[in-house]
LOKE-413844 format. One line per 2 residues: number of its first residue (from 0); for each residue x, y, z of C-alpha. Coordinates in pm, whole numbers. Each point is the difference from the previous one (the first is absolute). Example, Ala and Ser with C-alpha at 12.3 -4.5 7.8 and 13.67 -1.06 7.14 Angstrom:
# LOKE-413844
0> 1230,-450,780  137,344,-66
This chain:
# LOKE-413844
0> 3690,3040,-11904  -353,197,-36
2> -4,301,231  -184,-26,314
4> -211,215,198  76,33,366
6> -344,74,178  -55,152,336
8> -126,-302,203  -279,-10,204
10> 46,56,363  -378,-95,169
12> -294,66,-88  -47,323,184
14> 315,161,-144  -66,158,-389
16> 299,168,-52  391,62,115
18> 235,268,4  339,-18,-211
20> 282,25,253  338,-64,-116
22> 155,-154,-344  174,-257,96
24> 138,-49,-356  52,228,-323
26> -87,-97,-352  286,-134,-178
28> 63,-264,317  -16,-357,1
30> -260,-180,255  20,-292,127
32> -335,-213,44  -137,64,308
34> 167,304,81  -114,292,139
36> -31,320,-215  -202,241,159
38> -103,119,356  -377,72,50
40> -201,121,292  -356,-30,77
42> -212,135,314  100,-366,183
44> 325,-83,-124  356,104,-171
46> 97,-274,-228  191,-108,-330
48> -126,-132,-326  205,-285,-186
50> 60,-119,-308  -213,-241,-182
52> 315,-37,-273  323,-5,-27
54> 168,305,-281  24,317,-51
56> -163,315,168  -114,166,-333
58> -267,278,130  -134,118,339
60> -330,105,-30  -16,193,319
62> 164,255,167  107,-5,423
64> -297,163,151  -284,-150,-249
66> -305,-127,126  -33,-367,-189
68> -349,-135,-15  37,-405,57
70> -2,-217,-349  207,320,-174
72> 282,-64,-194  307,159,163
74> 292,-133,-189  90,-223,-352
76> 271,-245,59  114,-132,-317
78> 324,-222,-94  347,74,-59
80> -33,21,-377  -220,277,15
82> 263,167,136  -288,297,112
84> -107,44,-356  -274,-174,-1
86> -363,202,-68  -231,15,243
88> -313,-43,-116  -194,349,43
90> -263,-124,317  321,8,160
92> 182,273,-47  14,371,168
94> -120,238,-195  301,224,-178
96> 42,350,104  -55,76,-407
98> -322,-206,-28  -325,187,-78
100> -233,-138,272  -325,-144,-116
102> -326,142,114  -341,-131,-49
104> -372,199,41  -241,-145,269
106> -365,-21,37  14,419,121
108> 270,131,-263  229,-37,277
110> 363,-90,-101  135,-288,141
112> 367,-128,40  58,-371,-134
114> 131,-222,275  377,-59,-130
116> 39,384,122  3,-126,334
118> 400,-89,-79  44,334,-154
120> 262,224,153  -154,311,155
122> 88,302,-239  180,258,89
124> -123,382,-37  198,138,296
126> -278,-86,273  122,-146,333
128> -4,-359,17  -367,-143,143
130> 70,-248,275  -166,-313,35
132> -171,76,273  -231,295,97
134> 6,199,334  -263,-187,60
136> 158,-360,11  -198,-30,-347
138> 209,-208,-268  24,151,-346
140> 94,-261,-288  228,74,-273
142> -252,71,-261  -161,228,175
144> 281,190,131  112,25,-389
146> -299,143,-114  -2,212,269
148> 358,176,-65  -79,-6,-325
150> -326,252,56  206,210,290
152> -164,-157,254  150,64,331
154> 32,-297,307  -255,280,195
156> -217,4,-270  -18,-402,-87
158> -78,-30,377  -365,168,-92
160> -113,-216,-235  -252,-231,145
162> 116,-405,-85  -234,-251,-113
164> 300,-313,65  57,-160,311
166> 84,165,329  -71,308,-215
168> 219,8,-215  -20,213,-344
170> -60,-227,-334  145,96,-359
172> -424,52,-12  -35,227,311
174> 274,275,-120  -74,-22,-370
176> -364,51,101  134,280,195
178> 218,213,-242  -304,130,-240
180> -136,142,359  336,120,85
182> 22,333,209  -411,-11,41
184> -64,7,372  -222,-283,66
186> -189,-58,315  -73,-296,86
188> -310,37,269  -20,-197,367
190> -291,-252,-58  -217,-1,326
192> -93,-365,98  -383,-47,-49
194> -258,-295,9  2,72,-400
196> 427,90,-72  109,-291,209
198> 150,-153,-297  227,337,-103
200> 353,55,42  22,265,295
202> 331,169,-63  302,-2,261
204> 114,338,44  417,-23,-24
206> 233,-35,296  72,300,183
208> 384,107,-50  145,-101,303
210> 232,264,142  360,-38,130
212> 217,259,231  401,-12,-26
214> 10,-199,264  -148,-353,-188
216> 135,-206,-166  -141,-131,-340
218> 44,-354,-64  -16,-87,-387
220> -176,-336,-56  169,-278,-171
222> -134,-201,-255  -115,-274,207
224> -192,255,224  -173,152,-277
226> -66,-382,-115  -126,-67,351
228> -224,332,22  -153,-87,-328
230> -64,-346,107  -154,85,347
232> -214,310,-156  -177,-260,-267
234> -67,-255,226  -225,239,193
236> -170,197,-256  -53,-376,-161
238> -136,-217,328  -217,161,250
240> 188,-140,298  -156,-187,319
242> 163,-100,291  -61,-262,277
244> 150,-64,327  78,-318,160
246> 210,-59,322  176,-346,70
248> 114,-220,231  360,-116,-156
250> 117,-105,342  61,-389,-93
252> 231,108,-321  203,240,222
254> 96,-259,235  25,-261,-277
256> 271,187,-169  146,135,264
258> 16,-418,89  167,-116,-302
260> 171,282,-201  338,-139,101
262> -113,-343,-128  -172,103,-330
264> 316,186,-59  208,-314,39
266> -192,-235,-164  -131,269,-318
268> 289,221,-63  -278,270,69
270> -68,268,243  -393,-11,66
272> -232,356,71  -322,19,45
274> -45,90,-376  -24,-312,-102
276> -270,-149,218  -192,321,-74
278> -9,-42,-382  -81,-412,86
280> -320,148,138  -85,227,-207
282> 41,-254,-342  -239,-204,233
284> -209,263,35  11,63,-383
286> -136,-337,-83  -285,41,272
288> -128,319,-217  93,25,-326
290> -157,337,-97  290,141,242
292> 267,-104,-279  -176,170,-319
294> -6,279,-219  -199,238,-190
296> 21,76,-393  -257,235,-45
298> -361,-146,109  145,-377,17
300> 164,-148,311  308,-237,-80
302> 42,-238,281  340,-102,-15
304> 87,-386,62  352,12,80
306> 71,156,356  290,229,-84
308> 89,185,315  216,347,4
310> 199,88,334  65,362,11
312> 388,87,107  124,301,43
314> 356,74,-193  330,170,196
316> -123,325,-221  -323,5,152
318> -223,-96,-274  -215,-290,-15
320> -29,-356,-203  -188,-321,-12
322> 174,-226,-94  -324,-339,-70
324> 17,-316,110  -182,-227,-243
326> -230,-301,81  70,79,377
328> -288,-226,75  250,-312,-99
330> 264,100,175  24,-157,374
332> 156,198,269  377,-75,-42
334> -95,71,-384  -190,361,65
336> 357,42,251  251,-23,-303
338> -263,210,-174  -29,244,229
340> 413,28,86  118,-21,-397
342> -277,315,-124  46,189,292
344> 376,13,27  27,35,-403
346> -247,283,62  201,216,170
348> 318,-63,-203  -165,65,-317
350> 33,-327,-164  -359,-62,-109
352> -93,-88,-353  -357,120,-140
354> -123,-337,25  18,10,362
356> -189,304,77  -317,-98,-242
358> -242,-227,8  -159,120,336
360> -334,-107,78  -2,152,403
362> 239,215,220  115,-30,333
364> 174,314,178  139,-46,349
366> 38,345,107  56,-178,362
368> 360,26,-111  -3,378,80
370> -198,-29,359  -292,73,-170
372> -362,-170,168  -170,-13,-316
374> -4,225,-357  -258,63,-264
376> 212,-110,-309  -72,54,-349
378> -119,-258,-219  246,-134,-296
380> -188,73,-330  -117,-199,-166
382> -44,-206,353  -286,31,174
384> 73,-26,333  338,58,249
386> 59,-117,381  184,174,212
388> 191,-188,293  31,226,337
390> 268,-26,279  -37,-347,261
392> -25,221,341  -67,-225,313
394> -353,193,141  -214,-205,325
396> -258,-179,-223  -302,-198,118
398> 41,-361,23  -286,-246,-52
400> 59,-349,150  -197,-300,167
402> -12,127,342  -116,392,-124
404> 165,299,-115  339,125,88
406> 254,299,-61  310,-102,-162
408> 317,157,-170  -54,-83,-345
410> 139,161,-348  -202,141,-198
412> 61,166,-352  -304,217,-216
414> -77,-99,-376  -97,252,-280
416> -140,-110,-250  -83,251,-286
418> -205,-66,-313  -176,141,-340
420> -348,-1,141  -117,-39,-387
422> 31,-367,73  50,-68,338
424> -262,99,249  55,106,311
426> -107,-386,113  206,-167,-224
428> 310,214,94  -67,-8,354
430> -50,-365,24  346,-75,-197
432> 190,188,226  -159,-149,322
434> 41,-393,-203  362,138,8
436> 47,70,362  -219,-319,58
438> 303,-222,-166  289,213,221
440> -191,-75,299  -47,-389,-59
442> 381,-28,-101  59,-307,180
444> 302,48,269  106,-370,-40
446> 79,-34,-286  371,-134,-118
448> 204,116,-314
């Protein structure tokens, strides 16, 4: 049997790369098809990666702790026969601690490193170990860190060197371009916003060292926080958020559910929330205004046909996911139910594949789960709009009826609804999130399961 490469699969289209956790098997094994060899995180979920074949583990590309962009080969598979002694072909092998690594001259004389040293092992020439990430939260890839032990450069040092990549983040280009400048103090100067430097990059002066006494205690992130802090710092140097504020009248769904829970359970199998209802709404909504459920790729605005809708839940750790619920605008209510109940209790037990948390087109939040009125959440990238759902508090509300205005007990719950005011105006965004509430609040109380 021909040896086969086992890629890293992609896991939505906002998520580029994953993190090698765990080996689950070592080269010599034999795999079964369909089993799973390798544990991989990403900033949404922890997952495992089968096997496309059936044979024998003959090389693992990666080490525990590699970042793994999606569509690179991780591991050959090959038969029994080969026994492990089969060539790899040399695209996909590491390169050898021996090996003389290739260089090539750029455009400036610069010397560049040829891709394949991205698998290299990081020399050693008695230099602490760099780690992977910065001081600063900043990730450092394994190329870079290479060529940076290999020139002495030290994790204090490598934190100076202004990146070009996203979130920051320094480029094989960005520290080879900064070794022939090496040890030359360069300034770069504070660029005062004028009617003719609007258009130049006005540099952020670093984060103050923040201070701690003997009595603190110091908290080291994990690597889904530092996922999650990445994630959350993009999205807002990316979208220039808005927010609108809508307050409904969800009095008729309160008193439907509160009428036939028991029943629903009985005749569905299913506990109903409010969740459910809320994301019926909003996928109504959706189809009202299209623009809501779109993107942006540079200066072109995708508007997305299928109505793919996250729910943010929080895990028992404390960290947050979305898990999507795709098409939700086909799914009736006992269908959004089983939806709703199967992602969100898989959610917090950590049995989500990558499929599941991809594909997102809008987010709903209900941070009315934690007593909170209402919360200015931050939009999903590459979404371009979230909603956040507020706590149902019973507040005296004005009630209009034939014979004049009245003051009833009613219960009432706030919508925010946050969006990339690139391409969603503050009229388009307001009126989505008001077409929203208008749905909650002509939920009709009669009707039957």
């Amino acid at each position: 049997m021909a040896e086969i490469e086992i890629l890293l699969p992609k896991m939505g289209e906002s998520v580029a790369e994953a993190t090698i956790v765990k080996w689950l098997k070592n080269e010599g094994d034999a795999i079964e098809l369909d089993e799973s060899i390798v544990e991989i995180a990403t900033d949404k979920v922890d997952s495992e990666v089968p096997s496309s074949s059936e044979g024998i583990l003959i090389k693992k590309l990666f080490n525990e702790g590699d970042v793994v962009q999606v569509g690179q080969v991780i591991a050959i598979i090959g038969s029994e026969a080969d026994n492990g002694e089969s060539q790899v072909t040399p695209s996909e092998t590491k390169i050898s601690d021996s090996a003389p690594l290739e260089v090539k001259q750029d455009n400036n004389g610069v010397t560049e490193q040829i891709e394949e040293a991205l698998m290299a092992p990081i020399p050693s020439n008695g230099s602490p170990e760099l780690s992977k990430f910065g001081g600063s939260g900043r990730f450092y890839s394994p190329l870079v860190r290479s060529i940076a032990k290999a020139e002495g450069i030290l994790s204090e040092e490598l934190e100076k060197i202004p990146g070009t990549g996203k979130n920051g983040r320094v480029t094989k280009k960005d520290i080879l371009a900064y070794l022939p400048n090496r040890g030359n103090a360069i300034e770069h100067p504070v660029i005062e916003p004028t009617e003719t430097t609007v258009e130049k990059v006005v540099k952020t002066p670093p984060p103050q060292a923040v201070q701690s006494t003997g009595n603190d205690e110091i908290i080291e992130m994990d690597r889904m926080r530092k996922l999650i802090a990445d994630h959350m710092v993009n999205s807002v140097q990316t979208a220039p958020h808005v927010t609108s504020f809508v307050e409904a009248d969800v009095t008729n769904i309160v008193l439907w559910r509160n009428k036939i829970k028991n029943q629903f359970l009985e005749k569905v199998g299913e506990k109903i929330t409010f969740t459910p209802i809320f994301i019926q709404a909003v996928a109504q909504a959706l189809r009202d205004f299209p623009l809501v459920n779109s993107s942006i790729d540079g200066d072109k605005i995708i508007v997305k046909k299928n109505i793919n809708i996250g729910m943010a839940a929080a895990t028992p750790e404390g960290n947050l996911i979305v898990p999507v619920i795709k098409n939700a605008d086909q799914f009736n209510l006992i269908g959004l139910t089983k939806q709703v109940n199967d992602l969100a209790n898989r959610a917090r037990s950590g049995n989500l594949s990558p499929d599941e948390i991809g594909g997102g087109t809008y987010t709903v939040s209900n941070v009315g789960t934690f007593g909170n009125v209402m919360g200015t959440p931050i939009i999903n990238q590459p979404q371009s709009a979230v909603l956040a759902l507020g706590a149902i508090r019973k507040k005296p509300a004005v009630i209009e009826t034939e014979f004049g205005d009245t003051i009833g007990v009613r219960h009432m719950m706030f919508l925010s609804h946050s969006y990339d005011h690139r391409n969603i105006d503050g009229a388009l965004g307001g009126s989505f999130v008001k077409k929203v509430a208008d749905y909650l609040e002509a939920f009709d109380i009669n009707q039957t399961i």
